[in-house]
KOLSERO-161861 format. One record per residue (C-alpha): x negated, y negated, z negated; residue in three letters. Coordinates in pm, whole numbers, always signed. Last residue first. Example, Ala and Ser with C-alpha at 12.3 -4.5 7.8 and 13.67 -1.06 7.14 Angstrom:
REC     xx     yy     zz residu
REC  -1367   +106   -714    Ser
REC  -1230   +450   -780    Ala
This chain:
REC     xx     yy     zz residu
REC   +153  -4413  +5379    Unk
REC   +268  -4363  +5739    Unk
REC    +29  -4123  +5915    Unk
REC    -84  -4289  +6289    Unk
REC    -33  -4039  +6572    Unk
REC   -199  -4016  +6888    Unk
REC   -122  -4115  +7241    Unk
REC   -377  -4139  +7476    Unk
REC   -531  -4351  +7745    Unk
REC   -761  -4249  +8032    Unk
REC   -633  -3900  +7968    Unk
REC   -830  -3615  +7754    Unk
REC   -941  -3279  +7871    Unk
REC   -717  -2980  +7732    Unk
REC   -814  -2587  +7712    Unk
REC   -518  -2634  +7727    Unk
REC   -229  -2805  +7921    Unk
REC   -172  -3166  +7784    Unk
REC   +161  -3290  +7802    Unk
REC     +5  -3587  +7579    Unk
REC   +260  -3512  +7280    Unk
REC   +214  -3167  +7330    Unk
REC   -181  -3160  +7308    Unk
REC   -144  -3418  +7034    Unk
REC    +55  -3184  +6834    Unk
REC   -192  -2858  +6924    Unk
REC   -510  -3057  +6776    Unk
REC   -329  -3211  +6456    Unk
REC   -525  -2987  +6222    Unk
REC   -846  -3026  +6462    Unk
REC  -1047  -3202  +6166    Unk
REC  -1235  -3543  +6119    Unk
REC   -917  -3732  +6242    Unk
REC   -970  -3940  +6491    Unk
REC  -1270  -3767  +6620    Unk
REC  -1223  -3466  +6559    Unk
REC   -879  -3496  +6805    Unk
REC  -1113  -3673  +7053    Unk
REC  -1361  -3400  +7029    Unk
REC  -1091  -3065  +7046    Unk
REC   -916  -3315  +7383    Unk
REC  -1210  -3231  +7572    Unk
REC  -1397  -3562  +7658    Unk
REC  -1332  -3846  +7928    Unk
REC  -1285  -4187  +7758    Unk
REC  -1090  -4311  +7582    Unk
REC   -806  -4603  +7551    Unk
REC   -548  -4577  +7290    Unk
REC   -163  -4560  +7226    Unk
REC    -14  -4592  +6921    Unk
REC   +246  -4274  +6765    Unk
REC   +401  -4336  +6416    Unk
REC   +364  -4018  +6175    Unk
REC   +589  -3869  +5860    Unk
REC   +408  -3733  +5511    Unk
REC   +757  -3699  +5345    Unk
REC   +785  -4000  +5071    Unk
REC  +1021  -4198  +5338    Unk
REC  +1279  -3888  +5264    Unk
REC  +1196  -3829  +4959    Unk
REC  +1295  -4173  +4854    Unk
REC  +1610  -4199  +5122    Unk
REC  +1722  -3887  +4919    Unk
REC  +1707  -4037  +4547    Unk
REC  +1850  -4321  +4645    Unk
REC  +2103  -4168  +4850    Unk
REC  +2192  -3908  +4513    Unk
REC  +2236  -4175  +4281    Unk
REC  +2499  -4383  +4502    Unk
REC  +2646  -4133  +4580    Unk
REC  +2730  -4010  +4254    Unk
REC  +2806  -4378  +4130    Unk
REC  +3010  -4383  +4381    Unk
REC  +3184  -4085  +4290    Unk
REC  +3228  -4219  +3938    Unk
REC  +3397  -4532  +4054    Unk
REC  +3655  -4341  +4248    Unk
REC  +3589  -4336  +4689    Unk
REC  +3763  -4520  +4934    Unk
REC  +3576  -4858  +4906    Unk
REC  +3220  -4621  +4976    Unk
REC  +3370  -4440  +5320    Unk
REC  +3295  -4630  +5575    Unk
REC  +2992  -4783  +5391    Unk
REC  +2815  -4394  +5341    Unk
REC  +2912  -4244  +5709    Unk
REC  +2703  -4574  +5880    Unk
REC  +2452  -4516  +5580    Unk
REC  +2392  -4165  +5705    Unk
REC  +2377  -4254  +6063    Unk
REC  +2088  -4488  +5972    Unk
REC  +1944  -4240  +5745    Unk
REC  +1866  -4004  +5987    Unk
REC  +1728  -4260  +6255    Unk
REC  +1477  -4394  +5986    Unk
REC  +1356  -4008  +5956    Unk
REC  +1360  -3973  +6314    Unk
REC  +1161  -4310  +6366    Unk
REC   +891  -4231  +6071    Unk
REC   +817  -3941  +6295    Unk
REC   +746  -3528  +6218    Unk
REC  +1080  -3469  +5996    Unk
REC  +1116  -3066  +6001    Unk
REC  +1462  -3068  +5862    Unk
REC  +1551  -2901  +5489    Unk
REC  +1630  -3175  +5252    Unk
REC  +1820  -3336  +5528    Unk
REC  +2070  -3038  +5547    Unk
REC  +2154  -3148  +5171    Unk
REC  +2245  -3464  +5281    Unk
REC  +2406  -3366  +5586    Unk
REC  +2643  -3145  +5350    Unk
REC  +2745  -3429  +5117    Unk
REC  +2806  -3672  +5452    Unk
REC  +3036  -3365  +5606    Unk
REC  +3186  -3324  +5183    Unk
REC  +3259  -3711  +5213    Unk
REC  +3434  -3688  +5524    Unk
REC  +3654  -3405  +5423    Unk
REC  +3770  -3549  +5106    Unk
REC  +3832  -3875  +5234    Unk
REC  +4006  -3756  +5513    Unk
REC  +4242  -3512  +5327    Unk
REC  +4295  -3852  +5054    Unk
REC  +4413  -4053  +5376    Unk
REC  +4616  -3797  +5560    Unk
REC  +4802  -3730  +5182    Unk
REC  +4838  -4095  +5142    Unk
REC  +4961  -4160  +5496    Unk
REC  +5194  -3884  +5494    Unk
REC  +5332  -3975  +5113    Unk
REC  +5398  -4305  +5248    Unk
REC  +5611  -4186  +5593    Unk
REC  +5842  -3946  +5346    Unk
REC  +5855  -4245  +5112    Unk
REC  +5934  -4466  +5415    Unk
REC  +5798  -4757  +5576    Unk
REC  +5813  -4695  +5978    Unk
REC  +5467  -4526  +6102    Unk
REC  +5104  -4609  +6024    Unk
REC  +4952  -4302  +6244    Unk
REC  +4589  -4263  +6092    Unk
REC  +4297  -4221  +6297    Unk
REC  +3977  -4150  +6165    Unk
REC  +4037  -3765  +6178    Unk
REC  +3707  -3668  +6333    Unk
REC  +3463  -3992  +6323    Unk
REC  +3188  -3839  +6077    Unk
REC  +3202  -3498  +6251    Unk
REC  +2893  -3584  +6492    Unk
REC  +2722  -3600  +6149    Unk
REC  +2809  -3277  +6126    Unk
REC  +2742  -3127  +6405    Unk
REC  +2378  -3334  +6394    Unk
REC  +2338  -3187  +6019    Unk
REC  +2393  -2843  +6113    Unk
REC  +2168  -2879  +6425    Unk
REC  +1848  -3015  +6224    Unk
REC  +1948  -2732  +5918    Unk
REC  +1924  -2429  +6198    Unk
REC  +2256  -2293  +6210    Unk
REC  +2528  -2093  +5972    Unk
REC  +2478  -2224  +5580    Unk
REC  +2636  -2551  +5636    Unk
REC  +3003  -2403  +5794    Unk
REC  +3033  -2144  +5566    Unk
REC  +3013  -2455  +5312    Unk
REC  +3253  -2654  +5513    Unk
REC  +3498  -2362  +5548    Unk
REC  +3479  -2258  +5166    Unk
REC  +3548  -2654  +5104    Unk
REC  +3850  -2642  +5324    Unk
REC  +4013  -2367  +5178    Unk
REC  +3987  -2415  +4900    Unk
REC  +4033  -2772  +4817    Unk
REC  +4367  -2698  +5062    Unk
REC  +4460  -2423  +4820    Unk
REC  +4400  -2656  +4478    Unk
REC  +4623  -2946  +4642    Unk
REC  +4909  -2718  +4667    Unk
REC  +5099  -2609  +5005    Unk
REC  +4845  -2690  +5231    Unk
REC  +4676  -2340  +5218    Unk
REC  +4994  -2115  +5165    Unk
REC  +5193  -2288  +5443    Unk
REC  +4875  -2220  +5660    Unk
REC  +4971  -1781  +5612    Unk
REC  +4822  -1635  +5931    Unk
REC  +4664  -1898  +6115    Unk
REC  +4477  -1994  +5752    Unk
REC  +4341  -1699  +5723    Unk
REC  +4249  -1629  +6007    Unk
REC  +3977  -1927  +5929    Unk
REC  +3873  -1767  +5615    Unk
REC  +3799  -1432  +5857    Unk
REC  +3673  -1608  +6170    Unk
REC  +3426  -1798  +5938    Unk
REC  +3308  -1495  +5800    Unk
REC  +3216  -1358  +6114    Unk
REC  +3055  -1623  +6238    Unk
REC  +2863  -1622  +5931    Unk
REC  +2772  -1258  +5991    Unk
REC  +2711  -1290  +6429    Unk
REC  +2446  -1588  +6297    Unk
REC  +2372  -1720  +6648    Unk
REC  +2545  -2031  +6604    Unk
REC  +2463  -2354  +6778    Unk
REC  +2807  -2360  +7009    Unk
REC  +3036  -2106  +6834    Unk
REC  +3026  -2305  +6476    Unk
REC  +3065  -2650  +6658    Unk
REC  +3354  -2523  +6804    Unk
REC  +3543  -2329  +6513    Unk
REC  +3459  -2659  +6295    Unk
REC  +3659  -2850  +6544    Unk
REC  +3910  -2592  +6530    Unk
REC  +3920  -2627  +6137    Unk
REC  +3889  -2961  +6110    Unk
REC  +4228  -3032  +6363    Unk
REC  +4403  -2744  +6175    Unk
REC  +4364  -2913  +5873    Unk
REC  +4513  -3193  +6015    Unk
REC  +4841  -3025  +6184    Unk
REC  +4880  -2884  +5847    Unk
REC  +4862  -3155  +5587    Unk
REC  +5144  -3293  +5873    Unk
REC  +5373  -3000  +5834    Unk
REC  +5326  -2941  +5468    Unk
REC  +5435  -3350  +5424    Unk
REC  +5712  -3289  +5675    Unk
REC  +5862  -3031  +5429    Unk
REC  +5884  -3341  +5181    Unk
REC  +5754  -3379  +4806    Unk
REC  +5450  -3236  +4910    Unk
REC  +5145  -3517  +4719    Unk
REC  +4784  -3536  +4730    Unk
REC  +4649  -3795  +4556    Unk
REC  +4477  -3701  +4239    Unk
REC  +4392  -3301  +4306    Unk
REC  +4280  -3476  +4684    Unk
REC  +4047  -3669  +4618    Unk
REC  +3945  -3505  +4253    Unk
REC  +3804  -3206  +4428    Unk
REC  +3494  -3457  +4528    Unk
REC  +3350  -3394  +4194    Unk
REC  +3301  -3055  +4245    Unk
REC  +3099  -3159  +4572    Unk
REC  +2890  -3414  +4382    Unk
REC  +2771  -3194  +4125    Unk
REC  +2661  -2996  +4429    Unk
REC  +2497  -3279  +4574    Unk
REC  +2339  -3401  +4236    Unk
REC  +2240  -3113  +4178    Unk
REC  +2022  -3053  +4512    Unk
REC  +1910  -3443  +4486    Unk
REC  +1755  -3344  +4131    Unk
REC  +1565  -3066  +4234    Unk
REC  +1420  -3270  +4541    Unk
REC  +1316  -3522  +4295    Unk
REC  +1175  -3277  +4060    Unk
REC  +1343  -3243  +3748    Unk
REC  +1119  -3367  +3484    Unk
REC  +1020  -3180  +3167    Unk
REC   +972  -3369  +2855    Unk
REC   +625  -3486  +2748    Unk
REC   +544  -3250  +2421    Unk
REC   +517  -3543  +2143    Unk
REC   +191  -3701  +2059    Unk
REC    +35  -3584  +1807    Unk
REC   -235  -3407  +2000    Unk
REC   -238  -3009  +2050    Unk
REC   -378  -2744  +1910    Unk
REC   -331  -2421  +2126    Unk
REC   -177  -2156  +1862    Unk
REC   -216  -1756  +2005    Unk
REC    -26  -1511  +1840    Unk
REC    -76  -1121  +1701    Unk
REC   +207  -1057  +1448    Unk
REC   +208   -777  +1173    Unk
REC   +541   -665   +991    Unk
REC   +538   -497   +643    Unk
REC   +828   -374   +518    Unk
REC   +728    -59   +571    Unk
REC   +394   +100   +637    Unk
REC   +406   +467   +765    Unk
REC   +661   +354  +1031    Unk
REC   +474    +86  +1119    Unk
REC   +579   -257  +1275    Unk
REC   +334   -451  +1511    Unk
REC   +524   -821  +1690    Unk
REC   +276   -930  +1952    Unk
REC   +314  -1311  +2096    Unk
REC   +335  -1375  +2431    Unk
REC   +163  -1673  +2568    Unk
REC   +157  -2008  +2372    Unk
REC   +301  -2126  +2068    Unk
REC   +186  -2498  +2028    Unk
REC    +54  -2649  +1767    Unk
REC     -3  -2974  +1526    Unk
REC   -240  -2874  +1286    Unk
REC   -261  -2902   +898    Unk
REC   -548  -2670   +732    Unk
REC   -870  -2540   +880    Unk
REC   -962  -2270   +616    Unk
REC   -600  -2140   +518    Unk
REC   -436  -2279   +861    Unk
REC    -80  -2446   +795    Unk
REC    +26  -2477  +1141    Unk
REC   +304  -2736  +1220    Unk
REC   +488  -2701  +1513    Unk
REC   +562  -2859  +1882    Unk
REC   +816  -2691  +2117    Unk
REC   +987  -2369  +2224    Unk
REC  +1168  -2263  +1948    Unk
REC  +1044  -1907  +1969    Unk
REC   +749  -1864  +1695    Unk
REC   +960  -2077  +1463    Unk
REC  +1288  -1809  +1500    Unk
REC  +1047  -1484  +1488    Unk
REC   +925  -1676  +1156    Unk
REC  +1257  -1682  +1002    Unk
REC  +1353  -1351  +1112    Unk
REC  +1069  -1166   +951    Unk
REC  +1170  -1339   +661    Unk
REC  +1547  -1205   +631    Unk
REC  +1436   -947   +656    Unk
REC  +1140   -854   +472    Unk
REC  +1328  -1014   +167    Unk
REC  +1004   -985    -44    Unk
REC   +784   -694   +218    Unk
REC   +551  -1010   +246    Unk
REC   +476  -1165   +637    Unk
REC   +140  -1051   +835    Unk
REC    -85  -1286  +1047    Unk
REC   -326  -1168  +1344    Unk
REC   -409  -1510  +1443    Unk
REC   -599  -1654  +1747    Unk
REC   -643  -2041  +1745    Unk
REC   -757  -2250  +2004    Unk
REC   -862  -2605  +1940    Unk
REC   -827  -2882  +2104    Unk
REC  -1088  -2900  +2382    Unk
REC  -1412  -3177  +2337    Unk
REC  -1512  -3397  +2646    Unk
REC  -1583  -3359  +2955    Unk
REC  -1945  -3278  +2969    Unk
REC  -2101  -3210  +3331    Unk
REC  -2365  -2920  +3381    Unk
REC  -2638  -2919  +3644    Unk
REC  -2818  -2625  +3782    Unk
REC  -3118  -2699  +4070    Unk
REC  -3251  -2354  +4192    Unk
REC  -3192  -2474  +4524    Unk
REC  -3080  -2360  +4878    Unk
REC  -2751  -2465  +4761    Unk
REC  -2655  -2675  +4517    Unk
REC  -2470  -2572  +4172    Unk
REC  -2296  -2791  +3925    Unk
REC  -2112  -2650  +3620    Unk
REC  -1789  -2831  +3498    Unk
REC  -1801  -2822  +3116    Unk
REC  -1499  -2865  +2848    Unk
REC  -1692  -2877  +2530    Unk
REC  -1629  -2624  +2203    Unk
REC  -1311  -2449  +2065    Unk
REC  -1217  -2094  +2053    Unk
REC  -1133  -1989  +1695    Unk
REC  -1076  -1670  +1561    Unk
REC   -774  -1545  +1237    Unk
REC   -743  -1193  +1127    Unk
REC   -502  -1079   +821    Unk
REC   -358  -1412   +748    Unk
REC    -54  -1395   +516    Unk
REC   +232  -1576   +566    Unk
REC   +482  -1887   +478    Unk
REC   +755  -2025   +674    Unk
REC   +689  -2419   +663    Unk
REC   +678  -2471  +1021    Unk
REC   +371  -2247  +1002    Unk
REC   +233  -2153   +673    Unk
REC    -61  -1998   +526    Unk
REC   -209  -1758   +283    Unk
REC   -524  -1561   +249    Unk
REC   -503  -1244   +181    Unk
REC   -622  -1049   -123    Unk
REC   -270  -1101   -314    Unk
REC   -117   -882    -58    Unk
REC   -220   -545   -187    Unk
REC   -127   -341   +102    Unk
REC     +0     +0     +0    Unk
């Protein structure tokens, strides 16, 4: 039986235990500098490393339970701690790497833990940031819940024309979604899918347009069948060419019947413009950008789509939108994107002039095509080449 009272004691967070084995690796961060064809070795200080500590520590059999949960709980919370070391004393620390958790059958009530504390400085952890592409991805799909509330808040079937009309315009997206799906699909699955949520609708449309929750359905399983079909550059140009479909909006005589049309076209058209401009975003993330132009291009159609529809929208979805086209017109112009000048040369193979500009051939094949060069490539009198926008 272990006699406890040999062991030294310590604490971390303030839950006490016993330290059976306890190293330290600590000493100068070093870069070491070789040179070749020479016996020359150099070594750069740079500057002391916190402490690591290794420690094989051991809780009493007293309330084994309940104590072995206690530190279990400290070892797994996942940010700074205090370590009571019984030679080195107070130390801020981090858990780090996998702990080992030892428990004998010949020995129990007794519990033996292997961990690793990094010292670190008082400072607080910093706190994880989403990156800005994560960030633009939730904010789309927070976006697209969001976006249920068009046509939950506004849409209205007090009248058997209302059904009829919610009808004719759903069937208006969906065909024109049937189109662009057949012309730049070659996915025979998502076509396939789309057929099916499409029959759907031709079989039983009553039963989409007939509550605002089975037209949300329905439309937004379309649209994001629809985004997940193509190449993300011809996804985004079908949609985008989308961002006029269903503009018009009859203004007949002034009746309730007439009213509830015109709100119910109006919030279906909202809804369904806003998810195209939602999905174009997200197709953005994805397109092979090479020019500042096509980026600048991009965003022009997107802000055409983002002040038609802004005065439509509820305060929190412009906020949303607002959010995420900030945070996508930054990534955007933060991609590493090109401007083409032309210069004067003279004769050399197209491998030297690329070297030349840019003290590599990683752009060799890109100025080939942008020249209609054929290769092996000599150069032209004058040459385009590409500028990077920083």
């Amino acid at each position: 039986m272990l006699d406890f009272k040999k062991y030294q004691r310590g604490r971390f967070n303030n839950i006490k235990f016993y330290c059976l084995n306890s190293s330290i690796k600590w000493g100068q961060k070093t870069i070491t500098h070789t040179y070749p064809k020479s016996s020359r070795t150099e070594v750069e200080f740079l500057g002391l490393n916190k402490k690591l500590f290794s420690i094989e520590l051991m809780i009493d059999n007293e309330f084994y339970f309940s104590n072995r949960k206690d530190i279990l709980k400290q070892l797994n919370k996942g940010s700074y701690g205090t370590l009571i070391h019984p030679i080195d004393g107070e130390i801020k620390v981090a858990v780090i790497n996998s702990y080992n958790v030892v428990e004998n059958d010949t020995e129990l009530g007794i519990c033996k833990i292997s961990v690793e504390f990094q010292e670190v400085s008082d400072k607080k952890a910093p706190d994880k940031k989403v990156s800005l592409f994560s960030r633009i991805v939730n904010g789309i799909n927070q976006a697209l819940e969001t976006s249920n509330d068009i046509i939950n808040d506004n849409y209205v079937v007090d009248f058997v024309n209302n059904l009829t009309k919610a009808q004719q315009q759903i069937l208006s997206i969906t065909e024109e979604v049937q189109y662009q799906a057949n012309k730049i699909f070659s996915d025979q699955g998502i076509l396939g899918d789309i057929k099916s949520l499409t029959d759907s609708f031709d079989n039983d449309p009553l039963g989409v347009v007939s509550t605002a929750g089975g037209l949300t359905d329905y439309l937004s399983n379309l649209l994001n069948l629809f985004s997940r079909g193509g190449e993300s550059k011809d996804n985004a140009t079908a949609f985008i060419s989308m961002f006029d479909l269903g503009d018009n909006i009859d203004t007949n005589e002034l009746t309730l019947e007439n009213t509830e049309n015109k709100k119910n076209t109006e919030a279906i058209n909202t809804y369904s413009q806003f998810q195209y401009l939602l999905y174009v975003y997200n197709n953005g993330l994805s397109i092979n950008f090479f020019t500042i132009d096509e980026v600048e291009n991009f965003i022009n159609s997107l802000e055409i789509q983002y002040n038609k529809l802004y005065d439509s929208l509820t305060i929190e979805l412009q906020d949303q939108i607002d959010n995420l086209k900030s945070d996508l017109y930054e990534y955007l112009r933060g991609l590493e994107l090109y401007d083409t000048i032309e210069v004067k040369t003279q004769k050399q193979s197209l491998e030297s002039f690329v070297y030349q500009y840019y003290g590599n051939l990683d752009f060799y094949d890109k100025i080939k095509d942008l020249n209609n060069l054929n290769n092996p490539a000599f150069c032209n009198p004058t040459m385009k080449i590409f500028q990077i926008w920083t």
